[in-house]
N, C-alpha and C positions, 0 to 999 in steps of 0.2 A: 139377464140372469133369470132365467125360469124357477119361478117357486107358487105356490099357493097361495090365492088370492081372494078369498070368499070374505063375505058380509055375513057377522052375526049379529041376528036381530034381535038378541036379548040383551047383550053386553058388550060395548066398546071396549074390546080387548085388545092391544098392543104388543103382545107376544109372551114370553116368557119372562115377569120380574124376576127370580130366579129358579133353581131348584138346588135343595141343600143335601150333601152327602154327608157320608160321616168317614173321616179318616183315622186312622193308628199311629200317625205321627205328622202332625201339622209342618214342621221343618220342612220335612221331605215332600208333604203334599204343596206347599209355597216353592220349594224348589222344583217339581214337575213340570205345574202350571202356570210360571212366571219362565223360568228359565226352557222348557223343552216345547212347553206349547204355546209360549209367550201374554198370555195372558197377566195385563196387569193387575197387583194388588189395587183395590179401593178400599175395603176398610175390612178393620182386624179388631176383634175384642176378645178380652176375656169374660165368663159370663158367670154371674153371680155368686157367688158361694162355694170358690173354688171348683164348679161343676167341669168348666172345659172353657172350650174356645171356639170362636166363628168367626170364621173370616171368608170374604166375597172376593173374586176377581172377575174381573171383565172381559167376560165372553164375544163382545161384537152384539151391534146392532140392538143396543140397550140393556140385554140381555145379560144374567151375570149368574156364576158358578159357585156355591158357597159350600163351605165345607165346616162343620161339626166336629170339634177332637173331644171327646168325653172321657173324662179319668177315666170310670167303670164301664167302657163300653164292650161288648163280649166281641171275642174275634169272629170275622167273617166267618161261614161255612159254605163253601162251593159248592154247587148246584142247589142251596136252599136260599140262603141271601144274596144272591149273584151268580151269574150263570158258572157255569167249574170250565167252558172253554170259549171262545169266540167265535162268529158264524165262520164258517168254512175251515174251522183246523176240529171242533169236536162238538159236544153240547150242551145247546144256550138255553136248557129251560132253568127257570127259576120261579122261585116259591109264588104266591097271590102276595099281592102287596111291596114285592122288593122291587128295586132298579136293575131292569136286564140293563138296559146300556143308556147310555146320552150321547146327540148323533148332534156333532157339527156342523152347519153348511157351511162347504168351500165351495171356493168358484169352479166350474167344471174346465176351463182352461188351464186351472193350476192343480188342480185333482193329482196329476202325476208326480208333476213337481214336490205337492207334500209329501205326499207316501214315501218319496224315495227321502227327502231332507227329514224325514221323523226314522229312517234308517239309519241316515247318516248320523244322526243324533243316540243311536244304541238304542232305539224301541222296537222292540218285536211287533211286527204289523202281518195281520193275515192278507191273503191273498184276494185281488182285486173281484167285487161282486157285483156283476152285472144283470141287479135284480129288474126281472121280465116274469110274464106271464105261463113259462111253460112249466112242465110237470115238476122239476124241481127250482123254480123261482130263482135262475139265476144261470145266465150265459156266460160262455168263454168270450163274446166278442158283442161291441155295442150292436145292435140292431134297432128298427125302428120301435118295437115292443118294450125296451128295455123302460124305464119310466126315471131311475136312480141307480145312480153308481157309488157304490163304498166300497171300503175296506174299516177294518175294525182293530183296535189294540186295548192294552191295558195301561189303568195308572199304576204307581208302584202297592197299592194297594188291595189291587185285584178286580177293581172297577174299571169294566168294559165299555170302551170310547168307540167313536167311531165317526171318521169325514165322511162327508155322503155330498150329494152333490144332486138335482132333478135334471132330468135330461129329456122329460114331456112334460107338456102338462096333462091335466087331470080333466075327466069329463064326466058325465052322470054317469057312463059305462063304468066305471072305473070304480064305481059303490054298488055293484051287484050283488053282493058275498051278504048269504043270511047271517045275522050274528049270532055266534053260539051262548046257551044258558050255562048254570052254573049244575043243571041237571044231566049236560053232554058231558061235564069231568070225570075222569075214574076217579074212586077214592082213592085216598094216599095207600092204602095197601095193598091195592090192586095195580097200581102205576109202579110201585117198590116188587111185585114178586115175576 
């Protein structure tokens, strides 16, 4: 299984301990990700002062998915808290600071196998993304460029998932791209008109 494998010399870091979302209704979020993505619950609390609730499941590979139910929490707004569609059906931009998506690795063997059993399961799933290097970042068919393959859905929430899978690895070519400042953004009124 090809994945990423670098040495960081500041910190022994071991991957992901978790990352926490915030859901609209815990029930339904316990029954998404135990029952349709299979992830087990590990632990459930309610959190002080009548505020809400957290609870973790178990992502693979140590790794674990927690979710947030806040009494007072304001409803999503698509395309500012989360992206308004998934890559290949509309658009994925989303505000500075939110969660565009959280990407899975599955095994690239079983890649097709999911996408069609998370259909079989009643999940809307976009079409397969054979992200590569040419003008629009993303082939009808694997070829040797291609570097990762996904496809992307949603929870019943509106937070955007997505299996992904590596299909090369990665080499110092592959860190070429200057990074852009916070002085290349449009302002928000110029991006709005």
């Amino acid at each position: 299984m090809i994945k990423p494998h670098n040495t960081n010399k500041e910190f022994q870091l071991g991957g992901i301990n978790h990352v926490a979302l915030v859901c609209s209704d815990m029930e339904r979020t316990v029954d998404f990700y135990t029952n349709i993505l299979g992830m087990p619950l590990v632990k459930s609390l309610d959190l002080p002062f009548g505020q809400g609730q957290h609870f973790f499941f178990d992502a693979g590979n140590g790794d674990c998915v927690a979710f947030f139910w806040f009494k007072d929490a304001p409803d999503r707004v698509p395309g500012i808290s989360s992206p308004g569609a998934i890559p290949g059906i509309g658009d994925i931009t989303s505000a500075v600071s939110s969660l565009n998506h959280l990407a899975f690795h599955v095994p690239p063997e079983k890649f097709d196998e999911y996408r069609q059993r998370l259909k079989d399961k009643g999940v809307r799933v976009g079409p397969v993304l054979n992200h590569d290097e040419s003008e629009l970042q993303v082939s009808a068919t694997v070829h040797p460029g291609v570097y990762v393959r996904s496809f992307y859905f949603q929870d019943p929430d509106g937070i955007t998932l997505e299996f992904a899978c590596w299909v090369k690895e990665f080499t110092e070519n592959d860190t070429q791209v200057v990074p852009r400042t916070a002085a290349d953004r449009r302002p928000a009124a110029a991006a709005s008109s």
